[in-house]
C-alpha positions as CSV (number, residue, x, y, z in Angstrom):
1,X,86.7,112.4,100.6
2,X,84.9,109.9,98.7
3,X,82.3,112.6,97.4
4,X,84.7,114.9,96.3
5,X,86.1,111.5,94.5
6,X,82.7,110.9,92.8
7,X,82.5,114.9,91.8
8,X,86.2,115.0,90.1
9,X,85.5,111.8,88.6
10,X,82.1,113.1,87.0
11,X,84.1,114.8,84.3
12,X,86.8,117.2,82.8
13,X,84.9,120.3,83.8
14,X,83.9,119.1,87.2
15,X,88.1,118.0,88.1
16,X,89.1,121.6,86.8
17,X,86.7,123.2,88.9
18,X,87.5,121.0,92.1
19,X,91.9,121.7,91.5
20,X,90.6,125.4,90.9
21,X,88.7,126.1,94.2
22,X,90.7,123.8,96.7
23,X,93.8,125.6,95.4
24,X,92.6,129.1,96.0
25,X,91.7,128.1,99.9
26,X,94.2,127.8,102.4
27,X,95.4,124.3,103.9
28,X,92.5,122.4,101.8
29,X,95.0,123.5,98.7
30,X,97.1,120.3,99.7
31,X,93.5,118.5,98.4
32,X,94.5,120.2,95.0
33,X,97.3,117.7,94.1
34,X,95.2,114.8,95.4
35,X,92.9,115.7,93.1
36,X,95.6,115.4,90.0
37,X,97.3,112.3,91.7
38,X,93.2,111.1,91.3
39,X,92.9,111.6,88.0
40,X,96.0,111.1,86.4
41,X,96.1,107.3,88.1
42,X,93.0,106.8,87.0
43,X,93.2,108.1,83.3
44,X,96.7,109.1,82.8
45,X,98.9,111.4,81.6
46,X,96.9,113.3,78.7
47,X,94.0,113.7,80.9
48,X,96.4,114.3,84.1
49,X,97.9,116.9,81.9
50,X,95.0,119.2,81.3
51,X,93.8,119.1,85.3
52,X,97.6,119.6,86.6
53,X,97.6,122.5,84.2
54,X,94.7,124.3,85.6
55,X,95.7,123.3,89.0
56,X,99.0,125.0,88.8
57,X,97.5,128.2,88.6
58,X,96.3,128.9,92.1
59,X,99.2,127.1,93.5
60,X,101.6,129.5,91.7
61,X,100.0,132.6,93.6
62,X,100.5,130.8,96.6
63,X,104.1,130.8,95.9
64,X,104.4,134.0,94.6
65,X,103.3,135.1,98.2
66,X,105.8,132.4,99.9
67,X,103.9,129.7,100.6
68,X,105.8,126.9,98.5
69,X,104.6,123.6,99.7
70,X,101.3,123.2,97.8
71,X,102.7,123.3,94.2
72,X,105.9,121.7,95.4
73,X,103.2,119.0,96.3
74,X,101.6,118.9,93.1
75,X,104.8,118.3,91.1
76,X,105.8,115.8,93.1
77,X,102.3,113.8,93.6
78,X,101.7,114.3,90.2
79,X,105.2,112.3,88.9
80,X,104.7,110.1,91.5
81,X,101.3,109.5,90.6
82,X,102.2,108.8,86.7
83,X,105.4,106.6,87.9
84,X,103.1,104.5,89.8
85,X,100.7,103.9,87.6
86,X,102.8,102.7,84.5
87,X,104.9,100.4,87.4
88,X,102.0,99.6,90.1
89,X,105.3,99.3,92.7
90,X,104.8,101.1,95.3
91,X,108.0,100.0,96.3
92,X,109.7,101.7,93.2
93,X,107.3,104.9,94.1
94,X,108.7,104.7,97.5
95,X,112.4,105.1,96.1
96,X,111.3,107.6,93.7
97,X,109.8,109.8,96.2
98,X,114.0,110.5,97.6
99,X,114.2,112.7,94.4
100,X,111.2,114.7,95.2
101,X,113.1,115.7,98.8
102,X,116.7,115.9,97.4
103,X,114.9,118.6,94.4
104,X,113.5,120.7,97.4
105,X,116.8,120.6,99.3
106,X,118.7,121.6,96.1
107,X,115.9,124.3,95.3
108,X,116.4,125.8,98.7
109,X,120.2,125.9,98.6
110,X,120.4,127.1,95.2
111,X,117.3,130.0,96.1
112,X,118.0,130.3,99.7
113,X,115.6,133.1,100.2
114,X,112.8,131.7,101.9
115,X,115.2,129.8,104.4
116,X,117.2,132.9,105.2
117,X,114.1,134.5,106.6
118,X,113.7,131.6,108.7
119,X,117.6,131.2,109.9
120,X,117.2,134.8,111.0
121,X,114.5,133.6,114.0
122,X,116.1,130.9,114.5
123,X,119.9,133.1,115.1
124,X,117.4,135.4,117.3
125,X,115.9,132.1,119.1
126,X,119.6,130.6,119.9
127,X,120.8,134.3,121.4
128,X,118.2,134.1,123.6
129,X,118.9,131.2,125.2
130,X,122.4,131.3,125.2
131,X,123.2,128.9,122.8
132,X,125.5,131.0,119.9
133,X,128.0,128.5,120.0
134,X,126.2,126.1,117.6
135,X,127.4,126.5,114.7
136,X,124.1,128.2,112.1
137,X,125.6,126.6,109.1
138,X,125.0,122.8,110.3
139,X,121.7,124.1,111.9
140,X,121.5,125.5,107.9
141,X,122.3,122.2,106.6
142,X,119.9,119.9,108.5
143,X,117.3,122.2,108.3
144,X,117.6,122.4,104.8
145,X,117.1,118.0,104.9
146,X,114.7,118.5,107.2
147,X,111.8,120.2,104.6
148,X,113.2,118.0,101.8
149,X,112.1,115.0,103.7
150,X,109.1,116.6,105.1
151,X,108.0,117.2,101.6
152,X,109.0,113.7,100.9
153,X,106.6,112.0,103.4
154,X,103.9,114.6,102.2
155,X,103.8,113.5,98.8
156,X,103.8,109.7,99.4
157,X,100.8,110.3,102.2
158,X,99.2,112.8,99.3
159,X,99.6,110.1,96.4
160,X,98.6,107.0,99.3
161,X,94.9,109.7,99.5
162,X,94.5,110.0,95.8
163,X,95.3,105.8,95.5
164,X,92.5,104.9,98.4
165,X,90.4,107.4,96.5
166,X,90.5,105.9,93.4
167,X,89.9,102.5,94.8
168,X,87.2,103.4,97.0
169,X,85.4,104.3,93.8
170,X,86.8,101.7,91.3
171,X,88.2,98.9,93.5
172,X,86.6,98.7,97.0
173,X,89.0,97.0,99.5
174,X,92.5,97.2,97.0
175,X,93.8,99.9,98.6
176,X,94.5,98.1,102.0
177,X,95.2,95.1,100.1
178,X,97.9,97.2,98.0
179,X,99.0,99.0,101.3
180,X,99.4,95.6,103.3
181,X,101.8,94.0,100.8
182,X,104.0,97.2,100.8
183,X,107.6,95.4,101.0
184,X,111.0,96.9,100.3
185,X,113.0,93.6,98.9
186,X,116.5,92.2,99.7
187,X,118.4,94.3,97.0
188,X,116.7,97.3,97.6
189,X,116.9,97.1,101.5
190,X,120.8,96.3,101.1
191,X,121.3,99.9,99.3
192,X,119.3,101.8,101.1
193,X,121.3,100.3,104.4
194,X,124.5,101.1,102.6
195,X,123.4,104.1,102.1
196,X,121.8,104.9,106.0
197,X,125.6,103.7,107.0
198,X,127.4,106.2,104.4
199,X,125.2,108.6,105.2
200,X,125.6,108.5,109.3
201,X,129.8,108.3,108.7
202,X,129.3,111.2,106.7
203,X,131.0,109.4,103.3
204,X,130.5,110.9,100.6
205,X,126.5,111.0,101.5
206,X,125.8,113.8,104.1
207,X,124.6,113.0,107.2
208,X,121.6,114.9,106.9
209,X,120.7,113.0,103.7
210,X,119.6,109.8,106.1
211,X,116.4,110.6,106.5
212,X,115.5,110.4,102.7
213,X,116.8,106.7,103.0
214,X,114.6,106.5,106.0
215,X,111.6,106.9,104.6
216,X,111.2,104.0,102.8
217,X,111.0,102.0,105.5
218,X,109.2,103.6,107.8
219,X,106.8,103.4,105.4
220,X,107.1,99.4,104.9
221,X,107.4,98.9,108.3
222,X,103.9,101.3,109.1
223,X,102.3,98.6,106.5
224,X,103.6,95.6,108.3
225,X,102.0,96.8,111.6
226,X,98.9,97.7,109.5
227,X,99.0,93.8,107.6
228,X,99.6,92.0,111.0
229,X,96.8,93.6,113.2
230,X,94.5,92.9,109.6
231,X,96.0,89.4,109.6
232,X,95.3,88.7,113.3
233,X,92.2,90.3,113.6
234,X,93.3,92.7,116.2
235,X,91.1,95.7,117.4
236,X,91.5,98.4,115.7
237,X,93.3,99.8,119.1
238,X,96.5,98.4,118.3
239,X,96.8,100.9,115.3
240,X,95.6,103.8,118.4
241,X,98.1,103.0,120.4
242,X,100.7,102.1,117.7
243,X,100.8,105.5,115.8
244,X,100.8,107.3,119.4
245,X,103.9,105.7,120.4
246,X,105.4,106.5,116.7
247,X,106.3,109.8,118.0
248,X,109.0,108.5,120.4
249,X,112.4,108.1,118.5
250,X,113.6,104.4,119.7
251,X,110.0,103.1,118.3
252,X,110.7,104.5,114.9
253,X,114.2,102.9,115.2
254,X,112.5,99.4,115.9
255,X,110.0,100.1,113.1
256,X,112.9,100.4,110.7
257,X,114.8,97.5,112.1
258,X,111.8,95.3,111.8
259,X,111.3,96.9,108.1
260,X,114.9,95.8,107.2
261,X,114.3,92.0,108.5
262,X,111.1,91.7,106.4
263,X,113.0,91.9,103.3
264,X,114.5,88.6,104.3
265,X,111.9,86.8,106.3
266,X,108.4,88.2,105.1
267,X,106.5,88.1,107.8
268,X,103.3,88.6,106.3
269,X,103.6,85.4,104.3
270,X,104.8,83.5,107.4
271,X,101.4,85.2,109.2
272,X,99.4,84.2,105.9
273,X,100.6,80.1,106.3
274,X,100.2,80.0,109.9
């Protein structure tokens, strides 16, 4: 990753020709908007403009065959990208990145197309086992979340690449310092609790809507696992074994509970004094 880096940093024609080729080639067109999210953090939004315009145009064939996610990708790193670098909060980023899912989950209920070919497998899939009396419009509805948020935690990890890129060539070692202090404070933790608590009693927020005020957190809390192995000097096992155990629901629950209690106590100042 850091050659391709030192390439799209080289110059104008270079970038153009990386978001060019990366986009026409499956899977490795998710690089594309790295590549944007690269340079517009590093030389903003006039040069950002000419890459992301070039960029676009493999991305839109992909879509016009139905494969959405890669320029839904590079919109959203590529705001993200310029939001972050006029505020350097990751924080506010963080917050920002809700929009990118709630857009995706408006897109796909106002152009349900692409979900009705899916809903259709999944109608055949609950026949099959015997399960018609769910009902296929809540299925709808939380499916519908479901890729918003997806494409949420895709463009934060995306924009997180492009960052460490751009500090592995320009500021060795800020990254992980930038990554370590990721904090959601008091204020912000209060709304976003507010609005997990809405959200599960299904006022005025749908239910499904609580994972975009998830996020956030999961993400601060990832950070303060990553700043207190850093701060301890704990093997690099801990992070193994951490990220394996992500995948069960009750630690992601803990990770957000011990996100939420940061925002009062900071840890990783207390870990920094003792």
């Amino acid at each position: 990753m850091r050659g391709l880096a030192e390439y799209v940093m080289t110059g104008r024609r270079q970038a153009i020709i990386a978001v060019v080729l990366l986009g026409l080639i499956p899977l490795a067109n998710l690089l594309n908007p790295v590549v944007v999210g690269l340079v517009i953090l590093r030389k903003g939004l006039s040069e950002g403009a000419l890459i992301f315009a070039w960029a676009m145009l493999p991305l839109i064939g992909w879509a016009s065959l139905g494969d959405l996610v890669p320029l839904v990708m590079l919109l959203g790193v590529s705001g993200l990208g310029l939001l972050l670098r006029e505020t350097e909060s990751w924080e506010f980023t963080l917050l920002a990145a809700i929009a990118v899912g709630l857009c995706v989950e408006f897109y796909f209920r106002l152009q349900p197309t692409y979900l009705d070919v899916l809903m259709v497998q999944v109608e055949d899939y609950l026949q099959s086992s015997g399960q018609q009396d769910l009902q296929i419009e809540d299925i709808r509805t939380v499916m519908t979340s479901v890729i918003g948020a997806v494409c949420m935690f895709l463009s934060i990890v995306l924009l997180m690449l492009s960052r460490w890129m751009q500090a592995a060539l320009f500021n060795p070692g800020g990254f992980q310092t930038e990554f370590h202090s990721l904090r959601i404070e008091q204020k912000v933790a209060l709304v976003l609790l507010a609005a997990m608590l809405l959200s599960t009693f299904e006022v005025v927020i749908p239910s499904s809507w609580v994972l975009y005020f998830v996020l956030p957190l999961v993400f601060s809390g990832v950070a303060l696992v990553h700043a207190t192995v850093e701060k301890r000097k704990l093997s690099s096992m801990w992070l193994v074994t951490f990220y394996i155990v992500l995948m069960l629901p009750v630690v992601v629950q803990l990770l957000i509970l011990a996100a939420l209690v940061d925002s009062w106590y900071d840890f990783r100042a207390r870990l920094q004094g003792s």
